[in-house]
N, C-alpha and C positions, 0 to 999 in steps of 0.2 A: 552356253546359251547365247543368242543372239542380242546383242545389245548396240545398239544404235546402227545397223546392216554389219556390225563386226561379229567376230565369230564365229561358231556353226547354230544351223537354225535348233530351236529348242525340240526335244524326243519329246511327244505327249503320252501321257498318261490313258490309260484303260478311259476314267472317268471324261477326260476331257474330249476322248474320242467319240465318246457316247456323246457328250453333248452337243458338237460338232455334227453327230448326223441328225439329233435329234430338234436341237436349236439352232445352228449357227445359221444356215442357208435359207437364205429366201425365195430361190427357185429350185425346183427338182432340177435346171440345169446346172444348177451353181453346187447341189448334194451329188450330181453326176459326174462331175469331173473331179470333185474332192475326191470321191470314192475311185475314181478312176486310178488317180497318182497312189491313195491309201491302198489299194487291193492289188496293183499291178506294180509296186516300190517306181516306179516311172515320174519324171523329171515333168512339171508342169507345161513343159514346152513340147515334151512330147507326144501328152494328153489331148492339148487345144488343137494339136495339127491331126491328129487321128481322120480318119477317113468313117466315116458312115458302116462300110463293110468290112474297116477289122474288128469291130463289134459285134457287128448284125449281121447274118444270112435273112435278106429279106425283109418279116419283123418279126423276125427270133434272136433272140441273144445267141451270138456262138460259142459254143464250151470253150474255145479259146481266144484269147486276143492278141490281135495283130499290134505290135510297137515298129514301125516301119525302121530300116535301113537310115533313110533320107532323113528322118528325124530326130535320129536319134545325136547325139554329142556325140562329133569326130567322126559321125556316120559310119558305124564299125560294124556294125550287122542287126537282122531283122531279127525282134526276138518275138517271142510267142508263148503267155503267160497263159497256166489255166483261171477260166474266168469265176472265180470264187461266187459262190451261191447268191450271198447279199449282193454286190455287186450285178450280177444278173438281174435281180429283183428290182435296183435302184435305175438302171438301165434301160428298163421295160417300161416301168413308170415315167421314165424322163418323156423315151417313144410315145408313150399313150398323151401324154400331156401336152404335149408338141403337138400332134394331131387335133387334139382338143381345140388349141388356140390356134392352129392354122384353120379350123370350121369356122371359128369366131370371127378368123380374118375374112374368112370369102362370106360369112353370114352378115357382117356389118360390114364390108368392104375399104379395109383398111379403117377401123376402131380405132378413137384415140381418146386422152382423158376426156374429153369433150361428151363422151358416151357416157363416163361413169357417175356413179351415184356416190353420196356420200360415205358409202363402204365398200366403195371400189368393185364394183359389181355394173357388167351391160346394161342397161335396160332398155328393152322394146317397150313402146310404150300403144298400148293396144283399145285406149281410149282417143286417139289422133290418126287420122287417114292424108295424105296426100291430097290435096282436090284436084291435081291432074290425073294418075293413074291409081291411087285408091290404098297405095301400099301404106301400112303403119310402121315400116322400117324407115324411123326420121333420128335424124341426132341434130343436139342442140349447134350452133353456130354461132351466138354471141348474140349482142340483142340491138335493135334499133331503136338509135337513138335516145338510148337507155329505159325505151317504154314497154318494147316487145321483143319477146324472144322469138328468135330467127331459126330456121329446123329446115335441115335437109333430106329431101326423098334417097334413099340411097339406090331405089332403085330406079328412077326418071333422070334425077340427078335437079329436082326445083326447087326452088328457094321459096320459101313461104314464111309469111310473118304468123306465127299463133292464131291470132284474130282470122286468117283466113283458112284455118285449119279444119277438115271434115269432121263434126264427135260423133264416134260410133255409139252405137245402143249396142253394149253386152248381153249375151243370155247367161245364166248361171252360171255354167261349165267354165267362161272364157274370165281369166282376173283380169282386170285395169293394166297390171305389167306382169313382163315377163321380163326373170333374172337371169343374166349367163354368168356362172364364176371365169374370172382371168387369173384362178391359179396364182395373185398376187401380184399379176403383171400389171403395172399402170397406164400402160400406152403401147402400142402395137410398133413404137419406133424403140422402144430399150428392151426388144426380146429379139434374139436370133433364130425366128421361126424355121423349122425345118427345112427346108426344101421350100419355101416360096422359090429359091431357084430352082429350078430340077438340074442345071446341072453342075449345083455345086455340092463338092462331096464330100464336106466335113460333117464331124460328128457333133461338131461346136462351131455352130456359124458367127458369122460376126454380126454387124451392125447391119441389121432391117435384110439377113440372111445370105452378107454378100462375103465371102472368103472366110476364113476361120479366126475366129474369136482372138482378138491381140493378147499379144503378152504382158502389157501392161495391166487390160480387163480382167484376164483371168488371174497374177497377183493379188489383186483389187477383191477377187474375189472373195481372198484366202482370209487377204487384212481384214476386210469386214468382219469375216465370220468369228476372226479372234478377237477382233475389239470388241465386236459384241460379246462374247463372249468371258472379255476381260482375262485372255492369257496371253502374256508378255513370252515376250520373246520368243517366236514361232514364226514363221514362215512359209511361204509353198511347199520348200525342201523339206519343212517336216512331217510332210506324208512318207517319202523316200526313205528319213535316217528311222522315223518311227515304226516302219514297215520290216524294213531292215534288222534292228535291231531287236524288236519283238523277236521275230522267226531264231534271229540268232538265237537270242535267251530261251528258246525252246526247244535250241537242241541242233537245228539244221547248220548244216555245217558249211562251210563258207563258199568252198565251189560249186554246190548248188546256189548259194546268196548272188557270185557272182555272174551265173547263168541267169536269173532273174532279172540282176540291178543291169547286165553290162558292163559292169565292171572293167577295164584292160587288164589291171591286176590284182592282185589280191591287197598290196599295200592300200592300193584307193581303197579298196572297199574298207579294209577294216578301220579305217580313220573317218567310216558312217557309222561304226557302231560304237553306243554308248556302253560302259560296265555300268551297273546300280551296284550300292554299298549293300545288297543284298547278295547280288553273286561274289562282290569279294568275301565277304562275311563268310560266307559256302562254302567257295572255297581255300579257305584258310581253317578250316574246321575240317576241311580230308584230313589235314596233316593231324588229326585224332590229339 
């Protein structure tokens, strides 16, 4: 077990894997690259630099996934995992959701807490019009002089005090506001939306979508999820040895483990796999 960065990172449990997809993360981005390293036995480091297209053909998941050459530890060769069913699932969902908040971005024009409501939700607010150009796409600005709140046209780009704010008359059909869910995002600057660049082509962008997600970020990721979580001594690495050593315990046999992990030899790998006092127990009981 890992204990204070000494040691090897800790093998999770069935249970705790479950909880990890099911609790730990707080963005579908943050449950996509966990599952990334969990389903492909791959090194955090090799996950974050992923490309858009060893993933995806287009916006389809591809039945296999690309672990590049260039990224991998000592850069020994490109390997090519089949892409496990959930993992395609959790995948697709990250795609869909990314989309979602990059509409969010060009609908509110670069959104930030300033937009959200007290439950972290958009809102348009569809009883206030612009009195230059009419639009009710306004976000709040701070207030003047502590008396009035200040709201900008996001489409004119005017500054308007309240007070000088157009009130529409509703008909039945139209509510007061309209809500957009942010998927848990709180500000459109701590998400690495998809492709606001176009042409950048990770699969995990960085900060406000510019190169791929650091490796200090994506750790961060992991620690979160176990602190919340409350399990000790785990790591990024323990999607790789828990990966690893599941498949072991079910049989497959090492030179495929080490077609999978990359391995150089077989000594590295096998000093990823754990025994449980249940395969000793097993096998001590052959000897009848």
């Amino acid at each position: 077990m890992l204990i204070d960065r000494n040691g090897q990172a800790k093998v999770l449990s069935h249970r705790e894997i479950q909880q990890l997809f099911e609790q730990g993360f707080r963005f579908t981005r943050d449950k996509a690259l966990f599952a990334t390293c969990f389903y492909t036995a791959c090194r955090v480091s090799e996950a974050r630099q992923m490309h858009f297209v060893d993933a995806f053909h287009q916006e389809t998941v591809r039945n296999d996934i690309i672990l590049r050459k260039a990224n991998t530890k000592g850069q020994q060769a490109t390997r090519t995992i089949p892409t496990h069913p959930h993992l395609k699932e959790i995948l697709q969902q990250y795609r869909q959701d990314s989309l979602k908040l990059l509409h969010l971005r060009e609908l509110f024009e670069g959104w930030s807490h300033k937009n959200l409501n007290s439950e972290g939700k958009l809102v348009w607010n569809n009883l206030l019009q612009c009195p230059l150009c009419g639009s009710n796409h306004l976000s709040k600005q701070g207030w003047y002089r502590d008396k009035q709140q200040v709201y900008l046209c996001k489409k004119c780009h005017h500054y308007s005090h309240e007070s000088k704010l157009v009130k529409c008359q509703l008909n039945a059909s139209t509510p007061p506001t309209s809500e957009y869910d942010t998927l848990g995002v709180t500000s459109s600057s701590n998400y690495g939306f998809l492709f606001v660049d176009p042409k950048n082509p990770f699969l995990f962008p960085g900060q406000q979508g510019k190169g791929c997600l650091s490796l200090r970020n994506a750790i961060s990721i992991f620690e979160i999820a176990f602190d919340k979580l409350d399990i000790s001594g785990a790591s990024s690495h323990s999607c790789r040895r828990t990966s690893l050593t599941i498949m072991h315990g079910e049989g497959v046999i090492l030179r495929v483990l080490q077609e999978i992990s990359g391995h150089r030899d077989l000594g590295a790998l096998q000093r990823y796999l754990e025994v449980s006092p249940d395969q000793t127990r097993a096998a001590i009981n052959v000897l009848g």
